[in-house]
Structures are given as C-alpha cells and as structure tokens.
mmCIF file of the C-alpha atoms, coordinates in Angstrom:
data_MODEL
# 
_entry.id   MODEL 
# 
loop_
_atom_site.group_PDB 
_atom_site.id 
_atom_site.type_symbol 
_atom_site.label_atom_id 
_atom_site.label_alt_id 
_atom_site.label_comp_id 
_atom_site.label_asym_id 
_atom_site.label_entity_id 
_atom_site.label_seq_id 
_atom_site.pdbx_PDB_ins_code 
_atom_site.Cartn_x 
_atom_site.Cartn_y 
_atom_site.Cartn_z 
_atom_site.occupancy 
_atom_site.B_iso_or_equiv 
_atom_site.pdbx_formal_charge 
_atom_site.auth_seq_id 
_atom_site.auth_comp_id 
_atom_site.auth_asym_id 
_atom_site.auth_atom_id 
_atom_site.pdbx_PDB_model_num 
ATOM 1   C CA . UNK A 1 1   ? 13.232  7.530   12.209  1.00 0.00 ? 1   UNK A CA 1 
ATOM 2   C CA . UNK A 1 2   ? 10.251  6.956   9.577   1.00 0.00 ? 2   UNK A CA 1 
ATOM 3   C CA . UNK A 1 3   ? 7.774   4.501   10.266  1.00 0.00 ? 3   UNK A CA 1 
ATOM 4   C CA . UNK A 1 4   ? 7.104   1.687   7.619   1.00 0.00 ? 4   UNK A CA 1 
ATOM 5   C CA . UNK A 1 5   ? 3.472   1.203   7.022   1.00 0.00 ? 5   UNK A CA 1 
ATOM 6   C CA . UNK A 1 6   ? 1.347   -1.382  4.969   1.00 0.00 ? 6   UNK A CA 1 
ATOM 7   C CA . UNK A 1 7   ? -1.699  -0.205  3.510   1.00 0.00 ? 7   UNK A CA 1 
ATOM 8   C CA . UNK A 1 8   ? -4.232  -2.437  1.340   1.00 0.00 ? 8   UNK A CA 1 
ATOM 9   C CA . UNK A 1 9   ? -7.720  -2.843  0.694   1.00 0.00 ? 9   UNK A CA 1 
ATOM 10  C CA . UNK A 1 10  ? -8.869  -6.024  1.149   1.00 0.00 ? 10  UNK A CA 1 
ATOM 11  C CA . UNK A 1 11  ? -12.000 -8.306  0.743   1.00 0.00 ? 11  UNK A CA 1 
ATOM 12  C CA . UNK A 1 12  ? -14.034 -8.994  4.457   1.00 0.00 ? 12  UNK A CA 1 
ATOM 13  C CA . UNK A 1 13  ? -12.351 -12.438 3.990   1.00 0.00 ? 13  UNK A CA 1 
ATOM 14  C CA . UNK A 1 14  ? -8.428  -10.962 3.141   1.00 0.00 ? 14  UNK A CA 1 
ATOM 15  C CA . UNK A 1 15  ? -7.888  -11.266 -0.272  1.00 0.00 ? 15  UNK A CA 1 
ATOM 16  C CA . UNK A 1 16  ? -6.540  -7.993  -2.173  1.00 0.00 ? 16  UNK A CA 1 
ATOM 17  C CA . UNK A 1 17  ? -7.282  -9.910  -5.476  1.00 0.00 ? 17  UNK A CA 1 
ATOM 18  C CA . UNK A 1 18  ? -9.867  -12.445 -6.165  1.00 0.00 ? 18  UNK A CA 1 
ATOM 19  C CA . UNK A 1 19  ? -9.013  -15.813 -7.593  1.00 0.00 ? 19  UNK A CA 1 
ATOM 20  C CA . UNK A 1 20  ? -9.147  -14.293 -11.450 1.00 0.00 ? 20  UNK A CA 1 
ATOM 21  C CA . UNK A 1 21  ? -6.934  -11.638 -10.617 1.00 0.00 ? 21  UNK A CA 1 
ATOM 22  C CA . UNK A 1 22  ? -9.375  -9.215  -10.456 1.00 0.00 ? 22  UNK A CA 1 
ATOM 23  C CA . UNK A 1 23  ? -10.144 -6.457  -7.671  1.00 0.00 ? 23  UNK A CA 1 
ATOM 24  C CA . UNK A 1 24  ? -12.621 -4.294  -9.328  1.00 0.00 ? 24  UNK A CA 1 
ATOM 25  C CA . UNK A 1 25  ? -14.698 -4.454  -5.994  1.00 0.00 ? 25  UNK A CA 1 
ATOM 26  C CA . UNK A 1 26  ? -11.804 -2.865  -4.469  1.00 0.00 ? 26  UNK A CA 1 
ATOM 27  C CA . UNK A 1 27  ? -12.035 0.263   -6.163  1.00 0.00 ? 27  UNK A CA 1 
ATOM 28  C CA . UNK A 1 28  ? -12.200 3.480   -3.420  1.00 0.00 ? 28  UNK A CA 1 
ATOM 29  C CA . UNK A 1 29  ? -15.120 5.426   -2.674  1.00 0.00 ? 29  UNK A CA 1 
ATOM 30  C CA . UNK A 1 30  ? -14.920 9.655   -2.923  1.00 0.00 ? 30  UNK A CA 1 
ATOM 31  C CA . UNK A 1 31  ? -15.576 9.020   0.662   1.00 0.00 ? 31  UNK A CA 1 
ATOM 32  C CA . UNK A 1 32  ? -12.767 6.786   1.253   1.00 0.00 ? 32  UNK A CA 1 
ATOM 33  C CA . UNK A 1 33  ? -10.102 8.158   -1.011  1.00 0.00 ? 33  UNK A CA 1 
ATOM 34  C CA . UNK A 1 34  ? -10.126 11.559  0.183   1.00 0.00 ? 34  UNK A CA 1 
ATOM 35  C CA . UNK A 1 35  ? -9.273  9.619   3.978   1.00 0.00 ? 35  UNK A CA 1 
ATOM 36  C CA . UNK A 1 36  ? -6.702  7.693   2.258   1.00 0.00 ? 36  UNK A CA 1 
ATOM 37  C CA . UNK A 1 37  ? -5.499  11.595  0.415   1.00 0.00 ? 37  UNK A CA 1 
ATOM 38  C CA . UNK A 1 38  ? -5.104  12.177  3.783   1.00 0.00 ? 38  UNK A CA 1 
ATOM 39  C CA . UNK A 1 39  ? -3.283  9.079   4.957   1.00 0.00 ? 39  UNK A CA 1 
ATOM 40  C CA . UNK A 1 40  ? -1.049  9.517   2.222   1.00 0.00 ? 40  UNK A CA 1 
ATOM 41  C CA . UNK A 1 41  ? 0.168   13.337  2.021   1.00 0.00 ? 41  UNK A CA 1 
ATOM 42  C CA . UNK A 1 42  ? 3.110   13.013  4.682   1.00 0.00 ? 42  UNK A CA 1 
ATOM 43  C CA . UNK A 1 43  ? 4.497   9.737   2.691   1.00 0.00 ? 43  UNK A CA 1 
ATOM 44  C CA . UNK A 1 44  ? 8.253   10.360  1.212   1.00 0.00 ? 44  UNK A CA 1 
ATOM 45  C CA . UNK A 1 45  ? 8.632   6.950   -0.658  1.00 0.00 ? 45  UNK A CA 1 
ATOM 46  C CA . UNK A 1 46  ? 6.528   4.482   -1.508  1.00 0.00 ? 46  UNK A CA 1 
ATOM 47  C CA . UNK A 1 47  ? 7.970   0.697   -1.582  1.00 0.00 ? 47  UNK A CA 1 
ATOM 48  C CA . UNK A 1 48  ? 6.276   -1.504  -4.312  1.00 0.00 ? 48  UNK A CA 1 
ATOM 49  C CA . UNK A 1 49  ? 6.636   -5.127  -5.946  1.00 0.00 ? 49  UNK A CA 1 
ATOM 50  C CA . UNK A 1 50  ? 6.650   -5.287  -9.994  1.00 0.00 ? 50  UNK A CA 1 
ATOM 51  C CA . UNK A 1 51  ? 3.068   -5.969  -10.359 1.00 0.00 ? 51  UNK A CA 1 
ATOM 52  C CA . UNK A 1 52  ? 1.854   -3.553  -7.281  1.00 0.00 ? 52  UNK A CA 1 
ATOM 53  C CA . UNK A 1 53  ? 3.752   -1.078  -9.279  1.00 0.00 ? 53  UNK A CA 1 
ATOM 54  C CA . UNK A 1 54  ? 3.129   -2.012  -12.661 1.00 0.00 ? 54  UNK A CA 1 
ATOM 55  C CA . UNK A 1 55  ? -0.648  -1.503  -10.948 1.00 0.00 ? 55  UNK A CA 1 
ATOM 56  C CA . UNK A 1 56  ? 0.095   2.226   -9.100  1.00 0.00 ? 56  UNK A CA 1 
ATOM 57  C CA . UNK A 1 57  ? 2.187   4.031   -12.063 1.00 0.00 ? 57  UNK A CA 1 
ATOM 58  C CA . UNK A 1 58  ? -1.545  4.703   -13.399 1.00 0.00 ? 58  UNK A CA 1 
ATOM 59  C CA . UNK A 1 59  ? -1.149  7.752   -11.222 1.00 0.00 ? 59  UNK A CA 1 
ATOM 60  C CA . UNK A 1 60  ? 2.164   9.144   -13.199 1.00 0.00 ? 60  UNK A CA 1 
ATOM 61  C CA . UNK A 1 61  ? -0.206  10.492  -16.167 1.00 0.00 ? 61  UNK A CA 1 
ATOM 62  C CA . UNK A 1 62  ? -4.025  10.207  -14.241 1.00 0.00 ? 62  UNK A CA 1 
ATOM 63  C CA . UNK A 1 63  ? -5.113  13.825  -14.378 1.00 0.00 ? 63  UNK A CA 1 
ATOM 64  C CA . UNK A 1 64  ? -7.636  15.917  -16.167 1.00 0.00 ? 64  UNK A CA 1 
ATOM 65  C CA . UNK A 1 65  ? -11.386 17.127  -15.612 1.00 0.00 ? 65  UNK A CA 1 
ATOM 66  C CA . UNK A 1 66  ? -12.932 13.803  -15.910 1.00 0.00 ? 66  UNK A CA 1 
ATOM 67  C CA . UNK A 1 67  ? -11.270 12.752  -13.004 1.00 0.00 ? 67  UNK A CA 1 
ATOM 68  C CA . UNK A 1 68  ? -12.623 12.669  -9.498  1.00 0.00 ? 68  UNK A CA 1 
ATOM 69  C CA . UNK A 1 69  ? -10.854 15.836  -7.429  1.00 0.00 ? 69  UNK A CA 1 
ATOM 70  C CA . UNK A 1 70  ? -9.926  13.231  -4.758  1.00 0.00 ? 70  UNK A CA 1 
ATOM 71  C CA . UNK A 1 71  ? -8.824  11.150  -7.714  1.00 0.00 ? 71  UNK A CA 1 
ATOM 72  C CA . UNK A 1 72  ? -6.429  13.924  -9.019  1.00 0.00 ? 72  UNK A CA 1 
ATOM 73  C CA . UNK A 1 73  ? -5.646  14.798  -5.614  1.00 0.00 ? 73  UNK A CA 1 
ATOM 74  C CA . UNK A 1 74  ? -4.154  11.258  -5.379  1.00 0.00 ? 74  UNK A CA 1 
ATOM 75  C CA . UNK A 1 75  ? -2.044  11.240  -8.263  1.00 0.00 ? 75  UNK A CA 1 
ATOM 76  C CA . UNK A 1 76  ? -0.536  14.496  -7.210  1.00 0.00 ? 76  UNK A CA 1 
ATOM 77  C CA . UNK A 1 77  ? 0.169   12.917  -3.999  1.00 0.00 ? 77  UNK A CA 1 
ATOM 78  C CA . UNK A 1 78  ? 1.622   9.838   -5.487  1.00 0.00 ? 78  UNK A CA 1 
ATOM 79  C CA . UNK A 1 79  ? 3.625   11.777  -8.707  1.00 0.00 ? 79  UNK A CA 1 
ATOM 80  C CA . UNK A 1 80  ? 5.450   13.894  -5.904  1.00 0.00 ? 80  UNK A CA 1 
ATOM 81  C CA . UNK A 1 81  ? 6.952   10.566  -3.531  1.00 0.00 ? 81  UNK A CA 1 
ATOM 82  C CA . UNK A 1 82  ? 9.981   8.941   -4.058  1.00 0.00 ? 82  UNK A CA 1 
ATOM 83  C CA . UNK A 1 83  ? 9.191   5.338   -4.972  1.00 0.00 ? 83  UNK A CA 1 
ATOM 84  C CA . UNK A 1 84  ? 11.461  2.231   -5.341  1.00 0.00 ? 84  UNK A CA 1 
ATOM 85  C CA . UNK A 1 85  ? 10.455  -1.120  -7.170  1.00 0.00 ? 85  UNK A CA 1 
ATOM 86  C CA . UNK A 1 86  ? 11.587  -4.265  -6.189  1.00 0.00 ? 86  UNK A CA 1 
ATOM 87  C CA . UNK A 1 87  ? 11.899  -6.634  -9.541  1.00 0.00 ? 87  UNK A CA 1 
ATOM 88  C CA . UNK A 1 88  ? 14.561  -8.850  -11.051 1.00 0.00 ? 88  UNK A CA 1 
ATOM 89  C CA . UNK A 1 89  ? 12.817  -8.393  -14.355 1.00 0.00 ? 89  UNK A CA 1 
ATOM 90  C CA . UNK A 1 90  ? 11.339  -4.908  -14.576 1.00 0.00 ? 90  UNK A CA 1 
ATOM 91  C CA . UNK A 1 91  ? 14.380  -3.125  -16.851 1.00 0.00 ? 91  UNK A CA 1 
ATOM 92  C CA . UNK A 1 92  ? 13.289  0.895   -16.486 1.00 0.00 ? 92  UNK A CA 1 
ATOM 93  C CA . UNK A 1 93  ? 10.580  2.506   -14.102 1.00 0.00 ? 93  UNK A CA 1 
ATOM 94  C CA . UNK A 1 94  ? 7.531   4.191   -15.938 1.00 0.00 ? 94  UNK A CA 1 
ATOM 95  C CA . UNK A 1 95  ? 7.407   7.411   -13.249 1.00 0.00 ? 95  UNK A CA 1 
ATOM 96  C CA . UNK A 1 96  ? 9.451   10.217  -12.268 1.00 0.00 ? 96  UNK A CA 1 
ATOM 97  C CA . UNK A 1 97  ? 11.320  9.734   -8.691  1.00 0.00 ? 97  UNK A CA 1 
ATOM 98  C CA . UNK A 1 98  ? 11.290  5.843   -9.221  1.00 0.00 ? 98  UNK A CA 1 
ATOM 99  C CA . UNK A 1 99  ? 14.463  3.551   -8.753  1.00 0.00 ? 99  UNK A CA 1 
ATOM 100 C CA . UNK A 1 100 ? 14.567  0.244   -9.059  1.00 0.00 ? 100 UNK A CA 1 
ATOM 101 C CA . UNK A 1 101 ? 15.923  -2.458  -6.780  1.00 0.00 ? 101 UNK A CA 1 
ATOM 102 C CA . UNK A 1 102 ? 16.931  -6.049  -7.799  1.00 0.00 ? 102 UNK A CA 1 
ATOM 103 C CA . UNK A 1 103 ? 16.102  -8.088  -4.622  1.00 0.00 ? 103 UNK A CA 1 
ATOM 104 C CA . UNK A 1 104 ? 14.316  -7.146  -1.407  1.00 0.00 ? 104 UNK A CA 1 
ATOM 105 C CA . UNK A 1 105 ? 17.081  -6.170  1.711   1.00 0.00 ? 105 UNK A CA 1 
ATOM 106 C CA . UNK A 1 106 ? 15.851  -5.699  4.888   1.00 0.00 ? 106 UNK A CA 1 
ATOM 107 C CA . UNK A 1 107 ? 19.050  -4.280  6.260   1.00 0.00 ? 107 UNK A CA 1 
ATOM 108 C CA . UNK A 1 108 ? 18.454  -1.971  3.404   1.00 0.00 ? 108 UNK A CA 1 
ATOM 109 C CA . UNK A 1 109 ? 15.044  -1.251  4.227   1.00 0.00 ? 109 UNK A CA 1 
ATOM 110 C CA . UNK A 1 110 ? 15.987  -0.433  7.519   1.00 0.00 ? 110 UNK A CA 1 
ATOM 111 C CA . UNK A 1 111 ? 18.571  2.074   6.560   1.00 0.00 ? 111 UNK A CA 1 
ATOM 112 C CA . UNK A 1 112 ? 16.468  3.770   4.651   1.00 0.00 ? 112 UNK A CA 1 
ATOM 113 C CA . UNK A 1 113 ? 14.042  4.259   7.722   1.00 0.00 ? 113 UNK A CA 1 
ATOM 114 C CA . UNK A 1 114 ? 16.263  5.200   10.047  1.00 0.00 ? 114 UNK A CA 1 
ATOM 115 C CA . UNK A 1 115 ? 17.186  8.023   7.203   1.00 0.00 ? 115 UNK A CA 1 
ATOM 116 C CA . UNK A 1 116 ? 14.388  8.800   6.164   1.00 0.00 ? 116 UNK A CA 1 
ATOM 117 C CA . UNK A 1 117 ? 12.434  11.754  7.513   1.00 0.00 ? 117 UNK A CA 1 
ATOM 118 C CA . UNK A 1 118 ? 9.024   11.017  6.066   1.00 0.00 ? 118 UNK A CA 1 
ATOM 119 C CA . UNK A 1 119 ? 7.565   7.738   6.420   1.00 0.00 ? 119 UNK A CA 1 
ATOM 120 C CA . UNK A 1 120 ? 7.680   4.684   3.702   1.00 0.00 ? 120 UNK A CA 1 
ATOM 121 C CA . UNK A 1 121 ? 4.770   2.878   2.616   1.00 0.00 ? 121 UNK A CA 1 
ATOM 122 C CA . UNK A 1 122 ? 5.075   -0.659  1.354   1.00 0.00 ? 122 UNK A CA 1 
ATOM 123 C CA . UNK A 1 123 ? 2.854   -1.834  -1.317  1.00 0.00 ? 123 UNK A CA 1 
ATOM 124 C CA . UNK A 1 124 ? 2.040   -5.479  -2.374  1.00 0.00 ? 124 UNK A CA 1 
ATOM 125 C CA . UNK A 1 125 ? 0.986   -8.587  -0.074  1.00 0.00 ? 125 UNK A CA 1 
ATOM 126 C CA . UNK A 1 126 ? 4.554   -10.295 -1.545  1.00 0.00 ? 126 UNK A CA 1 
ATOM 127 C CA . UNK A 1 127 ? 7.026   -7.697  -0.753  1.00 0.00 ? 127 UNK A CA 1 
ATOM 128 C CA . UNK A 1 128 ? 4.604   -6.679  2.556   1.00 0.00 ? 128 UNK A CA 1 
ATOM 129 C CA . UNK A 1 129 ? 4.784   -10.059 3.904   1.00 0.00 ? 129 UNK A CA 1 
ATOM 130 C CA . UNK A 1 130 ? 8.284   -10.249 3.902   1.00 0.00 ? 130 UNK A CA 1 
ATOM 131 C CA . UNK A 1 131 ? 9.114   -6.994  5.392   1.00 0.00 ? 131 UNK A CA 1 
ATOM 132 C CA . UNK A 1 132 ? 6.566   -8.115  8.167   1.00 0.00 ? 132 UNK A CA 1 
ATOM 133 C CA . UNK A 1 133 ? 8.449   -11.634 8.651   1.00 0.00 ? 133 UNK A CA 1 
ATOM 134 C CA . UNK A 1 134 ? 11.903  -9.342  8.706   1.00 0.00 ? 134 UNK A CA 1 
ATOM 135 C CA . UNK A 1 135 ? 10.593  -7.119  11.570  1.00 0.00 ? 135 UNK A CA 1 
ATOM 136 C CA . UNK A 1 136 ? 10.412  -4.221  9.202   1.00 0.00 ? 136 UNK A CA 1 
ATOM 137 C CA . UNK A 1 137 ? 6.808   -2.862  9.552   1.00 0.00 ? 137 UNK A CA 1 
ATOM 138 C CA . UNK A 1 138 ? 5.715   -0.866  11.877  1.00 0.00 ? 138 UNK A CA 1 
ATOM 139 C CA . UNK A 1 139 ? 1.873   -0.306  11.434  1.00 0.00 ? 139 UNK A CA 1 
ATOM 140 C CA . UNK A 1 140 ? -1.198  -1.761  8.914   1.00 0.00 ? 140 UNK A CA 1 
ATOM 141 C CA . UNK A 1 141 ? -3.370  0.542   7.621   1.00 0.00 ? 141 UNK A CA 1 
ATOM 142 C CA . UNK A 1 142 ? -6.171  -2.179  6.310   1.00 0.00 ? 142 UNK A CA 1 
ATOM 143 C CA . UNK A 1 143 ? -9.535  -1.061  4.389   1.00 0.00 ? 143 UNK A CA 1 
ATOM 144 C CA . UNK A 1 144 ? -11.974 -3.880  4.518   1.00 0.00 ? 144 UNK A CA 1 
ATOM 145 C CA . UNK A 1 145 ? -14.474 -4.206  1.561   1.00 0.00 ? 145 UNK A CA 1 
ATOM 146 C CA . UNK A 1 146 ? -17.875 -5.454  2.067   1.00 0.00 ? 146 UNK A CA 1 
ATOM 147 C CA . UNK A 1 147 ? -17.768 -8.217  -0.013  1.00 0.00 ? 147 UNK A CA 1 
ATOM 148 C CA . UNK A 1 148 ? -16.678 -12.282 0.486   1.00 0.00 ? 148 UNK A CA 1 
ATOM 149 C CA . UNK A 1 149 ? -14.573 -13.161 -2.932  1.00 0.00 ? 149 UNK A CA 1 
ATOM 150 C CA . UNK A 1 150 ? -13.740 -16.673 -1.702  1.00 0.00 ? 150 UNK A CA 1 
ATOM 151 C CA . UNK A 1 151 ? -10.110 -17.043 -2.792  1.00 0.00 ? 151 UNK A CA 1 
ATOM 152 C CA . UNK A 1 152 ? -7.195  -15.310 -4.500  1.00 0.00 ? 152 UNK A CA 1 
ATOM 153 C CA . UNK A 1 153 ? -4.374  -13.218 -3.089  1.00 0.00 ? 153 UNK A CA 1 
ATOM 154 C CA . UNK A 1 154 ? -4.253  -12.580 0.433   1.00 0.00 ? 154 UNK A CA 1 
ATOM 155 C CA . UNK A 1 155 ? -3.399  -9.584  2.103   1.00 0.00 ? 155 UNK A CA 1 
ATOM 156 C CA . UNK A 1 156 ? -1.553  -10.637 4.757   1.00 0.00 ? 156 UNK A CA 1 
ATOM 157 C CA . UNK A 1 157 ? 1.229   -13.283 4.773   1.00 0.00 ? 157 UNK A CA 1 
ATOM 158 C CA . UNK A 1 158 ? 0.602   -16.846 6.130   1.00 0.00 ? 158 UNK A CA 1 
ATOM 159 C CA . UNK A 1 159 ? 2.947   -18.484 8.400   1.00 0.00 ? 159 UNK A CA 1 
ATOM 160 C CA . UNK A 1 160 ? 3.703   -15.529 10.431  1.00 0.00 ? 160 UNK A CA 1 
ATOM 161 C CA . UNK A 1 161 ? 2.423   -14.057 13.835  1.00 0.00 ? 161 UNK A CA 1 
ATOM 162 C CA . UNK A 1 162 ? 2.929   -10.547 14.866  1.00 0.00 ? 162 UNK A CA 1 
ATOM 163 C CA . UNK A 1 163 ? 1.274   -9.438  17.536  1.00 0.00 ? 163 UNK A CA 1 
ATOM 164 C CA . UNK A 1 164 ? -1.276  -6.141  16.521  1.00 0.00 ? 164 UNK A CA 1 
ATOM 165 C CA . UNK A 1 165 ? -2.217  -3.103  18.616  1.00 0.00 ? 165 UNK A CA 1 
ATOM 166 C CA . UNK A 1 166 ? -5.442  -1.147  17.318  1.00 0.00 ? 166 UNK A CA 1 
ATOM 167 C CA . UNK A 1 167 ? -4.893  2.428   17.428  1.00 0.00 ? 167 UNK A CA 1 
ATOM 168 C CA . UNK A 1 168 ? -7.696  3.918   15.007  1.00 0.00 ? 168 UNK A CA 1 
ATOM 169 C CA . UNK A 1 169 ? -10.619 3.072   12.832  1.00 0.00 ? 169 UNK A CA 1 
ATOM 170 C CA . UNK A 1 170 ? -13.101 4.361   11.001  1.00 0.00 ? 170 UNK A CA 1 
ATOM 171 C CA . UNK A 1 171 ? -16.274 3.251   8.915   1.00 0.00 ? 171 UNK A CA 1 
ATOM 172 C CA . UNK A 1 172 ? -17.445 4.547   5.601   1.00 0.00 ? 172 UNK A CA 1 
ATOM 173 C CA . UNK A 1 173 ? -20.917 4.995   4.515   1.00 0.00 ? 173 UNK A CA 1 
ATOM 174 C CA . UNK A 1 174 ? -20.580 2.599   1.896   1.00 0.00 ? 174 UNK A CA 1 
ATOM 175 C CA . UNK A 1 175 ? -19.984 -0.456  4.776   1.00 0.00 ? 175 UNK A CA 1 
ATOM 176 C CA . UNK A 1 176 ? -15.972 -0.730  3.829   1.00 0.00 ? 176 UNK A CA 1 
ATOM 177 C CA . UNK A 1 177 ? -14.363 -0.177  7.068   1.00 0.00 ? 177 UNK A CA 1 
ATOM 178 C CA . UNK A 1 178 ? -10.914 0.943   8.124   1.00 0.00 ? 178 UNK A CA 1 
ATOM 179 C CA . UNK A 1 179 ? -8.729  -0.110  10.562  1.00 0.00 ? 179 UNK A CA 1 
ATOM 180 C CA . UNK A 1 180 ? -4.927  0.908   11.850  1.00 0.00 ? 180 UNK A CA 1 
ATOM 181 C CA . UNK A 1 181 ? -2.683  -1.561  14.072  1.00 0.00 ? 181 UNK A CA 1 
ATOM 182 C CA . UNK A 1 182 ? 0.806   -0.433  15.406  1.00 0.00 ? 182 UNK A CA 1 
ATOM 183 C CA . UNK A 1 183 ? 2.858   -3.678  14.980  1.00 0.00 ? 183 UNK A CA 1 
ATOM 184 C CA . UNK A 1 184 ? 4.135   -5.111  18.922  1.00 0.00 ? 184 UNK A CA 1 
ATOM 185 C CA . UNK A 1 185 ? 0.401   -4.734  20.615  1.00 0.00 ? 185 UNK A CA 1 
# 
C-alpha cells in the first residue's frame, strides 16, 4: 500500500501564501530543491487542487540551459508522475499523465493507495486539509521559510487535530528548515 504524503513550504508562521496571494519568499534554494529532487523521485502520482495545479504544470514545458540542473531535474521528475486534478471547473489538464476529477472522494483516494505501488503526494492546503480530516494522510513533509508574512493561506487545516510523530529533519544553510511527521504519533 502507498503512503499519502503532504508536502508544502510554508512561512515560520504557516501560511503557504501571504495575504496578496503571493509566495515569492517561498521559492526553493539549489540546496533545498535538490533534497526535495530527492523526496520526490519515488512519487507515482501527484494529487493537486485547480489552483495548486494551475501553479505546478510550470514544470510540463520548464527545461533548457538557463535553468537550474536541480530545477530541470525537477521537472523531469514531475513530467514523468501520474497526476490527477481535483476541479469542478478546470475543463482539460495542461500536462501529459494528468486526469481530472470532479469532486474530492476519500473512498477513492483510498483505493487508489491501497493500489498504488508508488506513493501519492497531495498538493494544496484545500484538498490537503481534507484528506487529513478524512484520515487519508499518512505523513507531512513541511519546509519552513525564515520569514513571518502575517496572514494569508495556511498550510495546515484549522479545526482538526491529528496527532504527529517526528521522524526526520533537516536544516538548510539558508535558515529554511525541514521537517517530516508520520501521521498517529
């Protein structure tokens, strides 16, 4: 059975997006993007919102010399998972390997893990929170920014308690830091 696993970087105080929308201070070091290269190799399918996606299909054409390696190594990464939008609105995808879904199903969701034989990521505070409420997710992989933006979108959903188990971390010269729970401490 895969494991599910949210991944985000967020501000110190939890937002993914400040108050404007904007998460330009988010944007991954060399450092830290070859670590997440490596995070993200054994991935099979990625699970996204509209705008999360609409965000991450950057990676379907990102290539070239004037990209980062780590950067290209991404999209190659990225261009070669399965991936599955959840939208009501969204009519085709705009990558390769992408389906789209019309509403959220956890029982779905949990089909697909107990099929799947490379684990699912799940992308987007929205669609995140509610596989967390449903039971669904099985480990965070958080990257904490050093920087306070005040307000915006949070990371993690409000109104719900899940216990949290550390199993790794790791800090990054830049002072963003990176930390992994398992999901039922």
């Amino acid at each position: 059975m895969a494991r599910l696993i949210y991944s985000a970087i967020a501000s110190l105080d939890g937002y993914i997006e400040d108050e404007r929308g904007k998460f330009d201070w988010a944007m991954p070091s060399a450092e830290m993007l070859a670590f997440v290269n490596d995070l993200e190799r054994p991935i099979g399918t990625y699970l996204y919102g509209r705008r999360m996606y609409e965000t991450m299909v950057y990676w379907e054409t990102a290539s070239g010399p004037e990209q980062l390696p780590e950067s290209r190594d991404f999209a190659d990464i990225w261009r070669s998972a399965d991936k599955v939008v959840y939208s009501e609105g969204l009519a085709a995808p705009s990558s390769v390997r992408t389906r789209i879904e019309r509403e959220f199903d956890p029982v779905a969701v949990r089909q697909l893990k107990e099929a799947a034989s490379r684990d699912i990521t799940i992308g987007g505070p929205g669609l995140a929170g509610a596989a967390i409420a449903a039971g669904l997710v099985d480990e965070l992989q958080l990257f904490l920014v050093p920087i306070i933006v005040g307000a915006g979108k949070p990371a993690l959903p409000v109104g719900v308690r899940v216990p949290l188990g550390l199993i790794g971390e790791r800090r990054f010269a830049d002072g963003a830091v990176y930390l992994d729970y398992r999901v039922g401490a």
